[in-house]
N, C-alpha and C positions, 0 to 999 in steps of 0.2 A: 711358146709354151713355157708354162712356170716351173718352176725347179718343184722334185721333189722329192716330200722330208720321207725320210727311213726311220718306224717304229720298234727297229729289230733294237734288242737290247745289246749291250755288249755282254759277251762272254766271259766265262770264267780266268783268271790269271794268275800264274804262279811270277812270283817278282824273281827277276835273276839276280844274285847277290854279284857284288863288284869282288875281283881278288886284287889284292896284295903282290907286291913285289915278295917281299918277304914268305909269302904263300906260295907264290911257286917255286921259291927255293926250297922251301921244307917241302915239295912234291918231287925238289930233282928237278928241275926246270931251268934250262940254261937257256934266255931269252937270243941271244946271239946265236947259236948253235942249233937249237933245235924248232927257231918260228924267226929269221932273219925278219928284220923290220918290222916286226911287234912288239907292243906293250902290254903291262897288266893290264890295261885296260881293255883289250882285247878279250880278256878273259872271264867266262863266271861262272860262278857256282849255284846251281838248280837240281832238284828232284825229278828223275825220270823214272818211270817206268817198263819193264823189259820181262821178256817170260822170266829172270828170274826173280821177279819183283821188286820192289820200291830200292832205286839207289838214289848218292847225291855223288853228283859228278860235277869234275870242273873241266870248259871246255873253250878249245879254240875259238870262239864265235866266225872269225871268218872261214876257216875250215872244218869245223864240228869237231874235230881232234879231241879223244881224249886223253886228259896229262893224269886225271883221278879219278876213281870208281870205290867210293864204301858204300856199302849194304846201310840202306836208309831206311827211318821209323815204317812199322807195318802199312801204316795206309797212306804211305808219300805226304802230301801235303794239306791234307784233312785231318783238321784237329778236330776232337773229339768235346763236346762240353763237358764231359764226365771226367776229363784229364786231369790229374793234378788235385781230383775229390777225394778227400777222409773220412772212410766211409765208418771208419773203428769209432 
């Protein structure tokens, strides 16, 4: 039997951004102490959604830990075309 192809499109993505050394220190993050044998790179920062709406959190990737949670843009990761229009 022949192999076969899949028409499914791929889905929508949000990019996980890469953190900083320097980044998790301005969160209080003491790499030794509180994620033994981790690096920033272990770490990123993305927009979630949660009942109480749009955050951007930075997070453990291999334990989902979170180290940050600020209240993020109204509609997460949907930009708007109308953004940034002068309308005066």
């Amino acid at each position: 039997m022949g192999a076969v192809e899949s028409s499914v499109p791929e889905g929508l993505s949000v990019p996980r951004e890469e953190v900083t050394d320097a980044d998790l220190q301005a969160l209080g993050v003491n790499l030794e102490r509180d994620f033994p044998g981790s690096t920033a790179a272990d770490f990123r920062r993305y927009p979630v959604l949660s009942e109480g709406g749009w955050f951007t959190v930075v997070k453990h990737q291999k334990t989902l830990e979170s180290v940050s949670r600020e209240t993020g843009p109204l509609l997460g990761p949907i930009v708007l075309t109308s953004d940034g229009l002068d309308v005066n």
